[in-house]
DSSP file (Angstrom, degrees, kcal/mol; ACC not computed):
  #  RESIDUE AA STRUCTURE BP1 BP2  ACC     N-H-->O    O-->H-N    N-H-->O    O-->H-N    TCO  KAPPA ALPHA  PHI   PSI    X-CA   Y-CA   Z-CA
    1    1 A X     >        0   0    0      0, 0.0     4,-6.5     0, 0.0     5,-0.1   0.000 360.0 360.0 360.0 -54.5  114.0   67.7   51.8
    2    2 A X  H  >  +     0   0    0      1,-0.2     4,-2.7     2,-0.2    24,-0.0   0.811 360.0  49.9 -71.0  -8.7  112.1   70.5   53.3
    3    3 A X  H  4 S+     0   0    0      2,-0.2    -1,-0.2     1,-0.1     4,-0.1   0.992 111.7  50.2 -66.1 -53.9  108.9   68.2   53.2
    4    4 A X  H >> S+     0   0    0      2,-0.2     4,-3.4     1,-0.2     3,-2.3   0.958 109.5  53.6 -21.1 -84.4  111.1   65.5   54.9
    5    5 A X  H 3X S+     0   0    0     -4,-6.5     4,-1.9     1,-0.3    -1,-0.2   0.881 105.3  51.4 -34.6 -51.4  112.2   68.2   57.6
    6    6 A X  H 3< S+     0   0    0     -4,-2.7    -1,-0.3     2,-0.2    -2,-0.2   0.226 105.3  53.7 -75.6  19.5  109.0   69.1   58.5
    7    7 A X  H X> S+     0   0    0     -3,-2.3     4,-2.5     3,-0.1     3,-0.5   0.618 118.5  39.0-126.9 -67.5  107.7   65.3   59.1
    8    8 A X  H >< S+     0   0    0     -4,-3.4     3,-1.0     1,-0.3    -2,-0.2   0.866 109.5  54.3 -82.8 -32.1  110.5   64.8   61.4
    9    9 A X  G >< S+     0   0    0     -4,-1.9     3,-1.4     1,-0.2     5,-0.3   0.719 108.5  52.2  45.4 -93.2  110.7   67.9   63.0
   10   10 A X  G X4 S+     0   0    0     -3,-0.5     3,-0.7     1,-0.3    -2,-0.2   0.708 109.1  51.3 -63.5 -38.3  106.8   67.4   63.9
   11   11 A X  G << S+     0   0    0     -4,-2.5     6,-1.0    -3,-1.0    -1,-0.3   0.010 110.6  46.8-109.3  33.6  107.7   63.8   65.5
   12   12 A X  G <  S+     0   0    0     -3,-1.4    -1,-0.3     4,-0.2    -2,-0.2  -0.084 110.8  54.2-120.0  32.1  110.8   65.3   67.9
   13   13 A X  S <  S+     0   0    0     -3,-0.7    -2,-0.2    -5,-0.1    -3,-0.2   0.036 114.6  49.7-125.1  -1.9  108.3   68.1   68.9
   14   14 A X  S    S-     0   0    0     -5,-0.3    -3,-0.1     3,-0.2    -4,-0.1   0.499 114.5-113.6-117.7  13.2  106.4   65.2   69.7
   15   15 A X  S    S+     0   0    0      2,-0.3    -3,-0.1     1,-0.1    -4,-0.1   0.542  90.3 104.1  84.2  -7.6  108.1   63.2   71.4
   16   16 A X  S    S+     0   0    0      1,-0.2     2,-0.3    -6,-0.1    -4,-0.2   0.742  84.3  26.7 -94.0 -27.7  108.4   60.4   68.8
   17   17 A X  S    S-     0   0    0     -6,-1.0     2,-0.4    -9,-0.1    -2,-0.3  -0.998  76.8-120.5-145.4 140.3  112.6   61.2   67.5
   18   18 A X    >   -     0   0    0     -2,-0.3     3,-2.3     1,-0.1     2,-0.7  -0.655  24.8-116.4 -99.1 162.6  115.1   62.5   69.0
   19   19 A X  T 3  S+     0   0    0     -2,-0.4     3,-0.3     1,-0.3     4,-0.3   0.498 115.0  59.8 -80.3  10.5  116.6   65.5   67.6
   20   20 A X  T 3  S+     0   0    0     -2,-0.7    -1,-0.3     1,-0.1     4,-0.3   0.376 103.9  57.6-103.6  12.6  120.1   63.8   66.9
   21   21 A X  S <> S+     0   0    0     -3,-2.3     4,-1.3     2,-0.1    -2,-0.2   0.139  84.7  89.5-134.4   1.6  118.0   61.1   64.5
   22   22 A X  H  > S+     0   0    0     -4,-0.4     4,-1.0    -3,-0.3     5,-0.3   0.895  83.6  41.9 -73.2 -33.0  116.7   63.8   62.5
   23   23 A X  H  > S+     0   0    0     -4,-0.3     4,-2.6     1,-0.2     5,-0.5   0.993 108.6  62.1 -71.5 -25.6  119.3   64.2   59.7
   24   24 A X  H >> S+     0   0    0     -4,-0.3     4,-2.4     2,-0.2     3,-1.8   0.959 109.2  42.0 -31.9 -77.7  119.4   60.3   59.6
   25   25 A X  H >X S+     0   0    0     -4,-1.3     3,-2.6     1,-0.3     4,-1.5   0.830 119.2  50.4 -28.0 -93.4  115.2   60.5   58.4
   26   26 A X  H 3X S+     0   0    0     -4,-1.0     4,-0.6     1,-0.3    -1,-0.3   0.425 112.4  39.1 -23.2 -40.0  116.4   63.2   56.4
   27   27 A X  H <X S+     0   0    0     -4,-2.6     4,-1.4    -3,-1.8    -1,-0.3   0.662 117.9  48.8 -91.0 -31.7  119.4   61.5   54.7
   28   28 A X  H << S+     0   0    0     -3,-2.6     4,-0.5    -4,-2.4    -2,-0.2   0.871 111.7  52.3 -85.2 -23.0  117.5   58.0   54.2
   29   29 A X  H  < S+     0   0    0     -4,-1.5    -2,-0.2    -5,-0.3    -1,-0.2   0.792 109.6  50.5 -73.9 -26.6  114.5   60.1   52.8
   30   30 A X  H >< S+     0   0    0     -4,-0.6     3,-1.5    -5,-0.2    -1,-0.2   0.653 109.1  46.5 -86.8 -51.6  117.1   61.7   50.4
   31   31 A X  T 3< S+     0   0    0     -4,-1.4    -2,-0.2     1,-0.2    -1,-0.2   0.516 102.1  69.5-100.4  14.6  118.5   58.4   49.2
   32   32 A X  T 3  S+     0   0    0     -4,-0.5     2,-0.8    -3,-0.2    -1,-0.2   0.418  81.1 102.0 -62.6 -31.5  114.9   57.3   48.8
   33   33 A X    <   -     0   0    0     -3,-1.5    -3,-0.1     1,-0.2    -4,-0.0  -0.530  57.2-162.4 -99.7 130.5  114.5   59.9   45.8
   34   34 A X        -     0   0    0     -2,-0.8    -1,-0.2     1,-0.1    -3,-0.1   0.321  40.7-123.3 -79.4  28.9  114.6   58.6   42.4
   35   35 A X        +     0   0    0      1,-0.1    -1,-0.1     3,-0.0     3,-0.1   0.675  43.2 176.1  64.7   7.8  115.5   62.4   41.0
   36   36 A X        -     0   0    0      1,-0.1    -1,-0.1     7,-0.0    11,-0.1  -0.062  35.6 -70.5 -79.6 172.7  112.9   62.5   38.9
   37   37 A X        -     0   0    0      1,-0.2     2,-0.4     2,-0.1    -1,-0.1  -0.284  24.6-157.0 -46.3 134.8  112.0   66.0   36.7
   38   38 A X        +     0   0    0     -3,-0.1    -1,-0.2     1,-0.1     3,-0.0  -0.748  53.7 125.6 -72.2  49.9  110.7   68.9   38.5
   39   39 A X        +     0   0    0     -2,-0.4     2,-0.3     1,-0.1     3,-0.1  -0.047  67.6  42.0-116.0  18.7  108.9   70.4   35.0
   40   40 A X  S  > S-     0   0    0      1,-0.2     4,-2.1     2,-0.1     5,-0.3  -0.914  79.6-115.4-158.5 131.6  105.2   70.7   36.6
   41   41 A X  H >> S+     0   0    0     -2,-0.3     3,-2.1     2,-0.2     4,-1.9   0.993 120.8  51.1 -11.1 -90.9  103.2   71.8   39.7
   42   42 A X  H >> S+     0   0    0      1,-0.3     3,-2.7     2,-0.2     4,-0.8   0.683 101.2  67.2 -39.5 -68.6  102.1   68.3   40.2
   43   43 A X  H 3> S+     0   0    0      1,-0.4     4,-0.9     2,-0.2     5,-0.3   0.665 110.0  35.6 -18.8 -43.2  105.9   67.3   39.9
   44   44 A X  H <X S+     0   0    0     -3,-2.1     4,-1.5    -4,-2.1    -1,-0.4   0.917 110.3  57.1 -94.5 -31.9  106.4   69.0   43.0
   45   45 A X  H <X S+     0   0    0     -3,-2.7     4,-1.4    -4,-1.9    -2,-0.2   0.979 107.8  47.5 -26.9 -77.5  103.7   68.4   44.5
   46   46 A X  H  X S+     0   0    0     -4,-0.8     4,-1.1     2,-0.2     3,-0.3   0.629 103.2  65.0 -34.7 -58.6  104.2   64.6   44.2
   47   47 A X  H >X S+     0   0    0     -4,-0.9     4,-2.7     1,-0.3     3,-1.4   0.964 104.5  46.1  60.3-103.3  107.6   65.0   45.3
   48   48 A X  H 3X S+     0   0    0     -4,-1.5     4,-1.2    -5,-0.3    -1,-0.3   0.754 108.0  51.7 -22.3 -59.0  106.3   66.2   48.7
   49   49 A X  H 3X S+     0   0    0     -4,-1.4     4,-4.8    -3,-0.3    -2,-0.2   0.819 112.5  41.2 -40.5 -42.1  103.9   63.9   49.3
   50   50 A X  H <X S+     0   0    0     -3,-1.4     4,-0.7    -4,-1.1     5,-0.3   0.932 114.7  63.2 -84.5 -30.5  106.1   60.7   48.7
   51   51 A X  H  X S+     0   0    0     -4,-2.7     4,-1.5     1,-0.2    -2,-0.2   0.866 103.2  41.6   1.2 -90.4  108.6   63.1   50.7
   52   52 A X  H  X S+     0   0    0     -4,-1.2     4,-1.4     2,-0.2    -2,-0.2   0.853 113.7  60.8 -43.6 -60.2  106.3   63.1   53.8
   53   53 A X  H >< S+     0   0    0     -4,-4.8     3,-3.7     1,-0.2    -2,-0.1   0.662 110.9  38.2 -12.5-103.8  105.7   58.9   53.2
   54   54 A X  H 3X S+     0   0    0     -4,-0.7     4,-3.2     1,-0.3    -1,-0.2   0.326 113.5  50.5 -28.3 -56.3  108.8   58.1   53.6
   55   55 A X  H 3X S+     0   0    0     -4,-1.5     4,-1.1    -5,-0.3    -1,-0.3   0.847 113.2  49.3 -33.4 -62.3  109.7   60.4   56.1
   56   56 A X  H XX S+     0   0    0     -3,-3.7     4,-2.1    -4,-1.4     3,-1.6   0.993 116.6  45.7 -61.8 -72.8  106.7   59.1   58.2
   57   57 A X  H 34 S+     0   0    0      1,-0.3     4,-0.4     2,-0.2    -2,-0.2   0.699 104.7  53.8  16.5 -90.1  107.7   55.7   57.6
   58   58 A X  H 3X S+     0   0    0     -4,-3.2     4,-0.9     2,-0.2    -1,-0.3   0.442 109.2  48.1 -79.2 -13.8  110.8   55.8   58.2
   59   59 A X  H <X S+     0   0    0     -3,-1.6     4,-2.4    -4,-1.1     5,-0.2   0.854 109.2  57.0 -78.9 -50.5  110.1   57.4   61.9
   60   60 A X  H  X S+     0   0    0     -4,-2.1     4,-1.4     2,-0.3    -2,-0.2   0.775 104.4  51.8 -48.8 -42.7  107.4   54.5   62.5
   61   61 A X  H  > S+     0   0    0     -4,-0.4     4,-1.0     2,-0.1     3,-0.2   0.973 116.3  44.9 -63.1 -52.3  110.5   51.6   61.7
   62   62 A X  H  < S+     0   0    0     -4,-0.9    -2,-0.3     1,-0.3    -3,-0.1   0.829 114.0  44.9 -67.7 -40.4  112.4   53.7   64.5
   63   63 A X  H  < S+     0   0    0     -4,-2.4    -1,-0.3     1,-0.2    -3,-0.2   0.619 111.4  57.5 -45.2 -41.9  109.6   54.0   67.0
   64   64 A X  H  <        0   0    0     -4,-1.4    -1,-0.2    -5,-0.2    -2,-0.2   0.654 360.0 360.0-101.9   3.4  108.8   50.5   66.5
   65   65 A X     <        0   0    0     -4,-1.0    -1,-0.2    -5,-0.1    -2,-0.1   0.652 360.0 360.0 -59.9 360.0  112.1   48.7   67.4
């Protein structure tokens, strides 16, 4: 989530989403996540990263309608 935040965040301080379309990103990034164990470093890592995808993505769909 906070990876998420900070993605969209970054694209309404940029002009790219407007701040009422953040929790949307946030919520579709959320029902994006398969849940998997959080038992490692990398595990969170990874987590973050596909985080940030999606997030990025999912701003890029909105941007491009």
């Amino acid at each position: 989530l906070n990876a998420a935040n900070e993605v969209a965040v970054a694209a309404f301080l940029d002009g790219a989403l407007r701040w009422i379309d953040i929790p949307d990103v946030l919520s579709a990034v959320l029902d994006r996540h398969n849940g998997g164990d959080a038992d490692s470093a990398e595990a969170g890592v990874d987590a973050d990263r596909r985080a940030r995808v999606a997030a990025a993505d999912l701003i890029r769909e909105r941007t491009s309608r």
